[in-house]
BAPATI-535291 format. One record per residue (C-alpha): residue number from 1; residue in one letter; x, y, z. Coordinates in steps of 0.25 Angstrom, whole numbers, m for minus. Example, Ala and Ser with C-alpha at 12.3 -4.5 7.8 and 13.67 -1.06 7.14 Angstrom:
// BAPATI-535291
   pos   code      c1      c2      c3
     1      A      49     m18      31
     2      S      55      m4      29
***
This chain:
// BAPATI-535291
   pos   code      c1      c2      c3
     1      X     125     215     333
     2      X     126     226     322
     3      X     140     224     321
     4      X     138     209     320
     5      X     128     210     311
     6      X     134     221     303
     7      X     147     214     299
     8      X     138     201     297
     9      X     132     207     286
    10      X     145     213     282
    11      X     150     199     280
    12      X     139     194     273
    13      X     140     206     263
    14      X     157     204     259
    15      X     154     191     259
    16      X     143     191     249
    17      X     153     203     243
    18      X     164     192     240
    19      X     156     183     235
    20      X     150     193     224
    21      X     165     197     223
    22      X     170     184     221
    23      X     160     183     209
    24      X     164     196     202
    25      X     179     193     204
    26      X     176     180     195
    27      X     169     188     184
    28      X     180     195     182
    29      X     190     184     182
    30      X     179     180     171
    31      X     184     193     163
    32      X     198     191     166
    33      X     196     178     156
    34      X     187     185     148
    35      X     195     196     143
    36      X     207     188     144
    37      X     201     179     134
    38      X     197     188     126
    39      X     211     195     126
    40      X     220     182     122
    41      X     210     177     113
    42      X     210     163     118
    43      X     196     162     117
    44      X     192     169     103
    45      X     181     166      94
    46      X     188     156      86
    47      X     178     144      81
    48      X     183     133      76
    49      X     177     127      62
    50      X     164     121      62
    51      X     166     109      54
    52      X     153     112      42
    53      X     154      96      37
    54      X     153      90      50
    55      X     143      98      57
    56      X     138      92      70
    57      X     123      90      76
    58      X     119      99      84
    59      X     106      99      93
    60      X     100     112      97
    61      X      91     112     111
    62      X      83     122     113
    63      X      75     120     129
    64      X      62     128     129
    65      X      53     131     139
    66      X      40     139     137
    67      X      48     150     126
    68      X      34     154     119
    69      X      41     167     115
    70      X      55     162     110
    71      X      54     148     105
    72      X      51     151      89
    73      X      61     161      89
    74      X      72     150      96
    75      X      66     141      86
    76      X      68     150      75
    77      X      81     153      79
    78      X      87     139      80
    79      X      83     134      66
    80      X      92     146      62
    81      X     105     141      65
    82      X     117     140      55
    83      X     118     125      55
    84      X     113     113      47
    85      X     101     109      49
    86      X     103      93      48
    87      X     113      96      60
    88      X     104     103      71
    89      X      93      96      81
    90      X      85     106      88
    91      X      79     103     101
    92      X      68     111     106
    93      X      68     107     120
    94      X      53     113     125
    95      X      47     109     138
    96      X      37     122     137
    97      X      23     123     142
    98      X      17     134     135
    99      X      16     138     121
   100      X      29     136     118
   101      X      29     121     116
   102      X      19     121     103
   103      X      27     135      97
   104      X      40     124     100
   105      X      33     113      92
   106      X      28     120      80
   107      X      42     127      79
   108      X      48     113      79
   109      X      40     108      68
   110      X      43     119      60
   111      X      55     117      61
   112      X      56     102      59
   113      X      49     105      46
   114      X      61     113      43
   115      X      71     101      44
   116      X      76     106      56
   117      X      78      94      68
   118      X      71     101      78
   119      X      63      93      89
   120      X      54      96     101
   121      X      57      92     114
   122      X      45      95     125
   123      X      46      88     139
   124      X      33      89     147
   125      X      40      86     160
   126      X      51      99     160
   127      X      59      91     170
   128      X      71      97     171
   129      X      67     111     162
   130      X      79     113     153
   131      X      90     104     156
   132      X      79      93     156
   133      X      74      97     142
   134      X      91      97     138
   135      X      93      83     145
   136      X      81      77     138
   137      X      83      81     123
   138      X      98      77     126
   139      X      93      64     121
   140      X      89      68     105
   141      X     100      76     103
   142      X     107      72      90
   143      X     118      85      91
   144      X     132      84      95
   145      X     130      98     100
   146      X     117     103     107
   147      X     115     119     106
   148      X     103     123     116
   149      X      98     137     116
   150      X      86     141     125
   151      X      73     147     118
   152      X      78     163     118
   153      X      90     161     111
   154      X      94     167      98
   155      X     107     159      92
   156      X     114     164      80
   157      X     113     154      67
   158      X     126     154      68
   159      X     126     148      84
   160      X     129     134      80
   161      X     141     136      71
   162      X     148     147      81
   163      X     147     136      94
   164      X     149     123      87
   165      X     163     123      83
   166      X     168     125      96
   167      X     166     111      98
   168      X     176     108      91
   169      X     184     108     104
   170      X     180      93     110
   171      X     180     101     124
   172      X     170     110     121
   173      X     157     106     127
   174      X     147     118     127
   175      X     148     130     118
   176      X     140     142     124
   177      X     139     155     117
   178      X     135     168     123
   179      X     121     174     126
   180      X     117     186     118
   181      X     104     195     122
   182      X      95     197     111
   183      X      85     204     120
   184      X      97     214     129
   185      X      90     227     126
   186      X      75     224     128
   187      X      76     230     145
   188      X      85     232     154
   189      X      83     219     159
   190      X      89     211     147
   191      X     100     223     146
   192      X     104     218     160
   193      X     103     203     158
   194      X     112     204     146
   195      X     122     211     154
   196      X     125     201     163
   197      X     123     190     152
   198      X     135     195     144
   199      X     143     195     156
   200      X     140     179     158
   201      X     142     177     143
   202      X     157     185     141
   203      X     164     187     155
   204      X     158     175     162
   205      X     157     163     153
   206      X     169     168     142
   207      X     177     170     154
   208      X     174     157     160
   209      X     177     152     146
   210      X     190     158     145
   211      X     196     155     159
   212      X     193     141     157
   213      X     181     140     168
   214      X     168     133     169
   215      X     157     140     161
   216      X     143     137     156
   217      X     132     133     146
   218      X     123     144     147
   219      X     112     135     144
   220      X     109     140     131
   221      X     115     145     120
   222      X     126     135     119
   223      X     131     121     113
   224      X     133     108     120
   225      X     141      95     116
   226      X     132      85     116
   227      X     141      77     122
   228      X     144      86     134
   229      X     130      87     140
   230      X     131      72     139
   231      X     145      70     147
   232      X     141      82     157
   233      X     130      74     163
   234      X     119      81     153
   235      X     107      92     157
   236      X     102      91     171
   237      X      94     100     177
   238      X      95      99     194
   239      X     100     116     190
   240      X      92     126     185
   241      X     105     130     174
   242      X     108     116     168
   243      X     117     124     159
   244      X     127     126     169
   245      X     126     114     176
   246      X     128     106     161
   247      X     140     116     159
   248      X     149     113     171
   249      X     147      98     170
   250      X     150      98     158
   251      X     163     106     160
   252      X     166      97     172
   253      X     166      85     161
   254      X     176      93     155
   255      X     168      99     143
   256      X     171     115     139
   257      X     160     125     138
   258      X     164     137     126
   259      X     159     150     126
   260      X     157     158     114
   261      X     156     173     118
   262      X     156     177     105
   263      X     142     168     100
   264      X     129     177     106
   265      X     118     168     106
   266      X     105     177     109
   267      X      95     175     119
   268      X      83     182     126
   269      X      86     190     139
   270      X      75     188     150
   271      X      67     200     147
   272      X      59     201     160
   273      X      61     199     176
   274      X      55     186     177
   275      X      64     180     165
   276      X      77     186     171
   277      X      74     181     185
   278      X      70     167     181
   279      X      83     166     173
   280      X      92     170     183
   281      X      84     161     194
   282      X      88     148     185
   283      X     101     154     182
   284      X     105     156     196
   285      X      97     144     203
   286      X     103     135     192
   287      X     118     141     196
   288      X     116     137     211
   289      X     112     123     207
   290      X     122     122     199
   291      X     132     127     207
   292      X     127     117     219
   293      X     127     107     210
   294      X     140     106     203
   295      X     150     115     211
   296      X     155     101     219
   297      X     156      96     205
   298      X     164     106     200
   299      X     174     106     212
   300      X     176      91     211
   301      X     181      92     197
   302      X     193      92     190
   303      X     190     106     185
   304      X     202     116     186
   305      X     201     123     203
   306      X     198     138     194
   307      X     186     133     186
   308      X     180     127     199
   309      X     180     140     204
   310      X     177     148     193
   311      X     164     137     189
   312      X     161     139     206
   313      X     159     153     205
   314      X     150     151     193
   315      X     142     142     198
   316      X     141     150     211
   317      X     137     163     204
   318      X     122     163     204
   319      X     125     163     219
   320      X     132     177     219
   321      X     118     183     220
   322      X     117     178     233
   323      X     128     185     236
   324      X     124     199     229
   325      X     109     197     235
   326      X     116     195     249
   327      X     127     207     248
   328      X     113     215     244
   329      X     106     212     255
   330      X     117     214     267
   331      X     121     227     259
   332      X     110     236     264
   333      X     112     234     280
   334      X     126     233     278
   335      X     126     246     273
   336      X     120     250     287
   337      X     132     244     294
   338      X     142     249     287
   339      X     143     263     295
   340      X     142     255     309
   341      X     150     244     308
   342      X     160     254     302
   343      X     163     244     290
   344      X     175     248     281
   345      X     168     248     268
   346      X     182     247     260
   347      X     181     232     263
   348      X     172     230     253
   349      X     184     238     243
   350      X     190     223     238
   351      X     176     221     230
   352      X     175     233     221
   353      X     183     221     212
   354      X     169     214     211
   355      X     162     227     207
   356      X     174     228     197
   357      X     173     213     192
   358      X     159     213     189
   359      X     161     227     181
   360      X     170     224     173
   361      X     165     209     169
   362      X     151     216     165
   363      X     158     228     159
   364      X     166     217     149
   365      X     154     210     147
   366      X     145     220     141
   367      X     154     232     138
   368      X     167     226     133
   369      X     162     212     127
   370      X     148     218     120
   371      X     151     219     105
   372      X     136     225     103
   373      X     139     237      95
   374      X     138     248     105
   375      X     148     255     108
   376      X     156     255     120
   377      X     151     267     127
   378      X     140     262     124
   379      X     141     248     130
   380      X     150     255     141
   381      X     138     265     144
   382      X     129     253     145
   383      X     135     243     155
   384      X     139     256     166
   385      X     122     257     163
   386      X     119     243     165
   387      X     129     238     174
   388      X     122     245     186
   389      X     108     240     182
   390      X     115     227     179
   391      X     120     226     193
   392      X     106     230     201
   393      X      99     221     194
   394      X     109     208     196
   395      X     111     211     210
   396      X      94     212     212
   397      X      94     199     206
   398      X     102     193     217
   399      X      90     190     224
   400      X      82     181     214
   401      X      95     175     209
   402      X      98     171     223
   403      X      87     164     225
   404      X      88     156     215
   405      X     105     154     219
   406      X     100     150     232
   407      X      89     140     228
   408      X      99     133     219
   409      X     107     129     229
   410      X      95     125     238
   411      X      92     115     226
   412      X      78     122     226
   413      X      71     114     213
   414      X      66     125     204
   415      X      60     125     189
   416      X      68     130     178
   417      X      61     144     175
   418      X      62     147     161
   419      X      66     160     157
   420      X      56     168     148
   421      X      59     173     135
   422      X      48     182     127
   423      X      57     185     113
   424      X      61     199     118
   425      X      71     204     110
   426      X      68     220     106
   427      X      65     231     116
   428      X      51     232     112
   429      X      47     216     112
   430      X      37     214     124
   431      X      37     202     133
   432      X      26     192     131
   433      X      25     185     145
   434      X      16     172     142
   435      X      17     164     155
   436      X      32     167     158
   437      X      29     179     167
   438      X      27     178     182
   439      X      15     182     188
   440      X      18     184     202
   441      X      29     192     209
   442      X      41     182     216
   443      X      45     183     230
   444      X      57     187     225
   445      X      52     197     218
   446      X      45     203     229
   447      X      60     202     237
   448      X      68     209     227
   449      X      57     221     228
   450      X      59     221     243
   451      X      76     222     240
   452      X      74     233     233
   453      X      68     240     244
   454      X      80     234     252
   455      X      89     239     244
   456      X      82     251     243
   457      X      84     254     257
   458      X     100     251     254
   459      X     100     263     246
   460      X      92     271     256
   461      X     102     266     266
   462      X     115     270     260
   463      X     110     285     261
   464      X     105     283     276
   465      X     117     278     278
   466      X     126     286     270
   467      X     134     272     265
   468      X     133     274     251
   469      X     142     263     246
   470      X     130     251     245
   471      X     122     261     238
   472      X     125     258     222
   473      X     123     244     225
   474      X     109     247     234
   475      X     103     255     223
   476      X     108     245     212
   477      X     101     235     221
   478      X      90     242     224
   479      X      86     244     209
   480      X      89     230     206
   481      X      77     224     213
   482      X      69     235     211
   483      X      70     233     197
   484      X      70     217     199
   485      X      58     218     207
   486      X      52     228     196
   487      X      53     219     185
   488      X      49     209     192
   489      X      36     214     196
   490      X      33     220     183
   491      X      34     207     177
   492      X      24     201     185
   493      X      15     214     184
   494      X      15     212     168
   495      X      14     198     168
***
């Protein structure tokens, strides 16, 4: 029964192996378009002319939800943009229920009185959360082009001008530009979020860009054709991430998405456990649903056999922390079997290559493609720091984040949980909590404190045992929930 037992377990672990594996290999195909891009120049910064005498409407959406803290300063921001006035509709779509809807309506006359053509837009019923409040002011907008930015971003004045002109290419159907951190140095919680989010926003999605594969609207920062969202069916909101599901039916219909690496458009980073853990729930649950939602879709179309596979492993890949909670998990008895089972542990050779890949895709996208005038010791220093911390925590997120994989494709009904955002830019702001904060301590939570302990007993293990090889990876695990479960409950404690 051991032997049984021990080999079903280590079935369960290469399998989940590949399955990560698979995931890495594809980032680093990513890079591969990436660099090469970069290296024949086939996808420079070149813009075409924007055309000054005959300048386009353009209609600026802003979904709000209960921003207190940000919304004068989005407000502010907006009305500071580097295009005529006469030619720009602002849509201040706010569904809140706190103080946020009376600071939205005096910022709007304000600005009305200033000439601007600015509007509120409040819906008692928040049917459908954000896609709902997109769909329903679908029907008073005036712009060809409709620019949405959600209530913590930051645009240059000159965003309007840098994006537009790529629509000169009829094709062209979104234009999304890349996400910049204005808060990345207030913990080391913002440091690490912005270290994965620059690997979305350069290897990911210009790679996918450059090879000519399916990519998304990031749900902000971004310009639509009018007349895209109105051939792609519109805004619905059966998935938690509208965004991507608007994107890919979009490019089904034939319609290209352009990214801009080179346009930062800042934004505020969840500064606290709760924020970052209600983001990544609507983010991966919203993947899952989309994924169940459109994959048949996608294989039924004319779209060329590498883009189906490519848009299938993107739409699958809030599902790898399934896999990396499920190699966690078997990891630890599996280490106890290894001796008397007399398993050949080189098996496992063929998948340094993932290790590699994910290595060298991080490595480009915060050391090699960050222009932030540090200097390459510097930066180099920084990611071998970070990387590690990096890793801990995304692999002690893999239970959270599954939760929400699995309850997407279970069509469980949830609300759209707003992500909260308190104006945190410097080291030395403070967090204002309001009613955003939990005041009780999840299930989850309580699970990810008793990982720790599991993994815990990994590390004491592999000394028992003398099988060292699991132990980098139990102690990266083991200070990943603690420092999850930490957070968490000192969040709570304070609120």
């Amino acid at each position: 029964m051991l032997h049984y037992l021990g080999y079903f377990i280590l079935t369960i672990y290469i399998g989940a192996l590949v399955f990560v594996s698979v995931f890495c290999v594809m980032q680093l195909h990513l890079l591969a378009h990436y660099f090469w891009s970069k290296l024949s120049n086939n996808k420079g910064h070149l813009v075409p002319g924007l055309d000054l005498d005959n300048l386009p409407i353009v209609t600026i959406q802003l979904p709000i939800f209960n921003e207190q803290f940000v919304v004068e300063r989005l407000l502010a921001n907006i009305t500071q943009l580097d295009y005529p006035k006469e030619l720009i509709q602002i849509q201040v779509l706010d569904d809140s229920t706190d103080d946020t809807l009376e600071l939205s309506k005096r910022e709007v006359a304000k600005y009305k009185a200033q000439g601007y053509d600015i509007e509120l837009l409040h819906r008692v019923d928040r049917t459908g959360y954000k896609a709902g409040a997109l769909k329903a002011a679908m029907s008073s907008v005036k712009g060809e082009f409709i620019v949405i930015f959600d209530a913590d971003f930051l645009p240059s004045a000159d965003f309007i001008k840098n994006t537009l002109p790529h629509f000169s290419n009829p094709q062209i159907g979104v234009v999304q530009t890349r996400w910049g951190h204005i808060n990345e140095t207030y913990s080391l919680l913002t440091r690490l979020q912005a270290f994965q989010l620059n690997v979305h926003f350069t290897v990911e999605q210009f790679g996918r860009y450059a090879g000519g594969f399916l990519l998304q609207f990031n749900g902000t920062a971004g310009v639509w054709r009018r007349q895209t969202i109105d051939e792609a069916g519109g805004w619905e909101a059966d998935t938690l991430t509208e965004d991507l599901d608007l994107s890919y039916r979009a490019q089904m219909k034939g319609w290209k998405i352009k990214f801009l690496e080179h346009v930062v458009s800042p934004a505020e980073l969840p500064s606290e456990m709760s924020g970052l853990k209600s983001q990544q729930y609507r983010w991966m649950k919203g993947g899952a649903e989309t994924a169940k939602k459109l994959l048949p879709t996608v294989w039924r179309s004319d779209l060329p056999f590498r883009q189906k596979v490519h848009g299938t492993l993107h739409l699958f890949s809030s599902s790898l922390f399934i896999a990396i909670l499920t190699l966690s998990i078997v990891s630890v008895p599996l280490m106890f079997l290894v001796t008397p089972l007399s398993i050949d542990m080189t098996v496992f050779g063929p998948f340094i290559l993932a290790t590699i890949s994910i290595v060298l895709v991080y490595y480009a996208a915060n050391v090699h493609n960050q222009h932030n005038n540090k200097s390459y010791l510097y930066r180099v220093t920084y990611f071998f720091v970070l990387f590690p911390l990096f890793l801990a925590l995304s692999m002690a997120m893999a239970l959270h984040n599954s939760v929400a994989v699995v309850q997407g494709f279970m069509g469980k009904v949830t609300a759209f949980i707003r992500t909260p955002k308190y104006n945190i830019i410097k080291s030395s702001d403070t967090i204002n909590p309001g009613n955003y904060m939990k005041r009780k301590i999840s299930l989850s939570t309580i699970v990810e404190g008793l990982l720790a302990v599991y993994f815990i007993v990994g590390v004491i293990g592999a000394f028992y045992t003398g099988f060292h090889s699991m132990l980098p990876m139990h102690l990266a695990l083991s200070y990943g929930y603690l420092t999850i479960f930490y957070l968490s409950t000192k969040q709570v404690r304070t609120a």
